[in-house]
N, C-alpha and C positions, 0 to 999 in steps of 0.2 A: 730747129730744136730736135735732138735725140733723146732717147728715154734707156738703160739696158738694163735689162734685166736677167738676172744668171742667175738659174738653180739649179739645183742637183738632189734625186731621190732615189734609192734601192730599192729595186723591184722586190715585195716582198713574198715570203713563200706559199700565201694565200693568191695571189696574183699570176703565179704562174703560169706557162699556156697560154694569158688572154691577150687579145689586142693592144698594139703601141698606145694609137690613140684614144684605147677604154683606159687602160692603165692611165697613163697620163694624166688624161682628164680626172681621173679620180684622187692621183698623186697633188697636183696641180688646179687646183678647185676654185682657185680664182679667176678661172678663165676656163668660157666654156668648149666643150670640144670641138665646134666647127673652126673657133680660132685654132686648137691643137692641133686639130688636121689638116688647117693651111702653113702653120709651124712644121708639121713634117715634111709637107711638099717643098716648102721652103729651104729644108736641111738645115735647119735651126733649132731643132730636138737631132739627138745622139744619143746612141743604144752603144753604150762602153766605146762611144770616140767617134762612133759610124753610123752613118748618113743609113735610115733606114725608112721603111712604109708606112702606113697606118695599121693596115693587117699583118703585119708581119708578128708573129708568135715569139712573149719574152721567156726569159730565163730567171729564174727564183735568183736573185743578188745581182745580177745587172745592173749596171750604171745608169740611170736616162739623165740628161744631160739637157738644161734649156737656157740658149744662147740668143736674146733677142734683142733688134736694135727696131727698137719703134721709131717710126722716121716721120716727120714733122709731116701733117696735109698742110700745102700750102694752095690749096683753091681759092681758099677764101680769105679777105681782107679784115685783118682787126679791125675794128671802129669804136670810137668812145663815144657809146651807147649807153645812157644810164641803164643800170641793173637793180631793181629792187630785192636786196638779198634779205632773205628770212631767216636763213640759219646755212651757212657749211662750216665742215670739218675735210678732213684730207681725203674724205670719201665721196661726198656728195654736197651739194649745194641746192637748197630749196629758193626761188624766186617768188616772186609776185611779181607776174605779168601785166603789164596795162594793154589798156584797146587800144587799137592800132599799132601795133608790134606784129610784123610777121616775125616766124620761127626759126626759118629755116630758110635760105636762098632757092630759088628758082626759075621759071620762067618770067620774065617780065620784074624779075627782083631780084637783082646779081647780088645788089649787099643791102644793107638800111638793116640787118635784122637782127632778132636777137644772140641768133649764133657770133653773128659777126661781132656783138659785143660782149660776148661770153669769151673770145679768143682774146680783145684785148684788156679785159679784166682778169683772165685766169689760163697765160699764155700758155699752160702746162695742157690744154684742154685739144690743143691743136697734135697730140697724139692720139686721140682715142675717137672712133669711129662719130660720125657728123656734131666733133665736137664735147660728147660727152650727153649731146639729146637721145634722147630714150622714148618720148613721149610727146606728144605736142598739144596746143591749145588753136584754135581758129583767129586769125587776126585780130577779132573785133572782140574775142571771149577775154578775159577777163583772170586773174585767179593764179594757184596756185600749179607750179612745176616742180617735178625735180631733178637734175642732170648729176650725169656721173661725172666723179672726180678722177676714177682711178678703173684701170682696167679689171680689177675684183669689183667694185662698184658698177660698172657697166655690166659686167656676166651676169651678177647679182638681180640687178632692178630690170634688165631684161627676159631674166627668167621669170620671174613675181610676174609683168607685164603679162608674161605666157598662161602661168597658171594661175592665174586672176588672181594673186591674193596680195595685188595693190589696190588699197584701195582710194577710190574717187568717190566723190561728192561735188554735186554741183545744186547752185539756188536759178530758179529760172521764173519768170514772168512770161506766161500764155494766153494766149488767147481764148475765150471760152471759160465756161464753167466744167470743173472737173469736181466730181460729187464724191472723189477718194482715190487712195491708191491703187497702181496695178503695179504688171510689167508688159513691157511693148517686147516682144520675141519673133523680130521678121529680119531677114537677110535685108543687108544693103550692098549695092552694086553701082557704078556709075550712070546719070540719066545716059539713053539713048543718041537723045541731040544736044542737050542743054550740057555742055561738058565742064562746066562749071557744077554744074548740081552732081549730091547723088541722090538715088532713089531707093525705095523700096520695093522689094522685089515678090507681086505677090504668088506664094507658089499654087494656088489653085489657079492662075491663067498663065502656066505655065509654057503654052503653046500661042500666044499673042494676044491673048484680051485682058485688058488692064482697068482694075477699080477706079483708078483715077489716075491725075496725072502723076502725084510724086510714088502711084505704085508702078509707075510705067517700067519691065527690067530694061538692063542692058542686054546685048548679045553673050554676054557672059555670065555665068551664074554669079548672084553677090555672096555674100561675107553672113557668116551667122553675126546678128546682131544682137543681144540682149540690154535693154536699160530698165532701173528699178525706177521709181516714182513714186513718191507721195505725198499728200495735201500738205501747206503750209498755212495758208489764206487764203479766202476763197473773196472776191469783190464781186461783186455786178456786171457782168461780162469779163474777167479776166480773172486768174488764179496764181498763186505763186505756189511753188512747188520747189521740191528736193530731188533729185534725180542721182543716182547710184550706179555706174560703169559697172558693167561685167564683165563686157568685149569694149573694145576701142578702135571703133570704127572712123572715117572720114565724118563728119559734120553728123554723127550718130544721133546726138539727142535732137539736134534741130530737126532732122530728117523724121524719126518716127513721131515725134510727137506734132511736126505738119503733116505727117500718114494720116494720125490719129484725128485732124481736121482741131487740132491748139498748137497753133504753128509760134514761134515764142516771139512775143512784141516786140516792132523795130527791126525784125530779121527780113534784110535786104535780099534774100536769095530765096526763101520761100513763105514766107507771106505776099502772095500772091497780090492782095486787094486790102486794103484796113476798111473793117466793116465796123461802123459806128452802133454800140448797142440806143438802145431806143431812150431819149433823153439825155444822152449824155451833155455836160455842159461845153461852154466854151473853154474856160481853161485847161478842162482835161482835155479836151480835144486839141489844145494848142503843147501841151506835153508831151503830148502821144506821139503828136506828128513829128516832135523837134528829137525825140528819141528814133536815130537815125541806127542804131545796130542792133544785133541779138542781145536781148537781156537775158546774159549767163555768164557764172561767176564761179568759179572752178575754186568752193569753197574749203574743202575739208581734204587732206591726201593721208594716205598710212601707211606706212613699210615696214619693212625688217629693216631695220641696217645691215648694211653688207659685213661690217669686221664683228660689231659687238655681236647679231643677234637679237638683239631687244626692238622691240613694235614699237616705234614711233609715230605720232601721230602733229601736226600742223592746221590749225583755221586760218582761213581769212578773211574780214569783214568785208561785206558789200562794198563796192566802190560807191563814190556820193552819186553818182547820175541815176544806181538803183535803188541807193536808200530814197533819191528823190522822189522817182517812180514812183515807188511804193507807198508814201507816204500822201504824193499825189492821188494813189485809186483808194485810199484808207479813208481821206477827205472828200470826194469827188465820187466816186460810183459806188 
């Protein structure tokens, strides 16, 4: 499948002197300029007919000319994959994820995923960069997505992604009592050896001595991390909480809030040990244990729409295994 797209704009006399690819990108606003600058390399933008640079200096009335043939990724294999759709239009598409859905194909998972069922439910998607994914969820999370429809849709919700003003909410079940909210603001980077994990990087042992183990860095510095947090419901050893993206890290929320020693219940990768608060009965204990993943739920998301403009905003309720949960430590601890 092909996609073409032809436009045409005059450089106007405010614009004069400046760069192909500034001009462009400002002409041409539904795509951002990294892609315009491989469209000149390309020779698929035209300065009055001719094949030109990115720096190359325009002329006030100038022709730019954009001739593109978006050409089908064929890496990966359609699959009919149910999709839980919540709402699209020609722009975008919001899902609800369930547990066990990986994202995206990769090592050790060529197809089974959600990509692969977003191709064969919205074949158009198999032009646009991995799919039309923008963003992702952890296999076992839970919750709300939302993917680009349209190459203005993609430039769109990847920019918002940049300047944080997508926003995310998640509901999460921890371990521990949390007596209120904060914000957790540490770098993540990948564990040293556990290359499945990431860790937290603490910068006062910056030279090799580590708090503990999920502060242990990698050899590489990590990632500014910021996550919001606050009280939802507080039980008897366990709390539920709301947690707010700033940055969008690798396994972000799990990661700082097992820094923070409330690693969130049922999480197979860093809940280390399940520590039994004192009395707990048997059933809760028989719950606990059968709660085999992270209890997170990628509840609330908000954007701009890319054509209108206008702040939309989506929820999604608990799936039943956390309303169980929760209902469970409401009865029980």
């Amino acid at each position: 499948m092909t996609k073409s797209i032809q436009e045409q704009c005059i450089v106007p006399d405010t614009d004069a002197g400046k760069r192909v690819d500034q001009v462009a990108a400002s002409l041409f606003q539904q795509y951002s300029r990294s892609r315009i600058q491989e469209w000149i390399k390309q020779g698929t933008i035209l300065v009055d007919g001719q094949k030109c640079r990115s720096k190359d200096k325009l002329l006030s009335g100038e022709m730019i000319t954009l001739a593109v043939e978006l050409i089908e990724d064929d890496r990966w294999l359609p699959q009919d994959i149910a999709i839980d759709e919540v709402y699209s239009d020609e722009h975008i598409i919001m899902i609800n994820k369930p547990a066990g859905l990986v994202v995206h194909p990769g090592a050790g998972m060529p197809d089974g995923t959600l990509l692969n069922g977003l191709l064969f439910h919205y074949p158009e998607l198999s032009t646009l960069p991995r799919a039309g994914i923008v963003h992702r969820l952890d296999k076992d999370t839970t919750g709300l997505m939302v993917v680009a429809r349209s190459l203005l849709a993609h430039t769109s919700l990847v920019q918002q992604l940049q300047d944080r003003s997508l926003g995310r909410e998640y509901e999460a079940v921890v371990m521990g009592e949390l007596t209120g909210g904060g914000v957790i603001d540490k770098p993540i980077g990948r564990h040293p050896t556990q290359r499945i994990k990431m860790a937290v990087i603490d910068r006062s042992h910056r030279r090799g001595g580590y708090s503990d183990e999920s502060s242990r860095p990698d050899s590489q510095a990590g990632k500014e991390a910021i996550t919001h947090y606050r009280l939802l419901k507080r039980f008897s050893g366990y709390t539920h909480i709301a947690c707010q993206l700033e940055t969008g890290r690798t396994h972000q929320i799990r990661v700082h809030l097992a820094h923070s020693n409330h690693p969130l219940v049922g999480d197979p990768v860093y809940l280390t040990r399940q520590k039994w608060v004192a009395g707990t009965v048997v059933e809760l204990k028989s719950i606990l244990t059968a709660f085999t993943r992270q209890a997170l739920h990628a509840r609330k998301l908000t954007l701009v729409h890319p054509q209108s403009g206008d702040t939309l905003e989506w929820e999604s309720e608990l799936p039943k295994d956390m309303q169980a949960l929760l209902a469970a430590l409401a009865e029980y601890a």
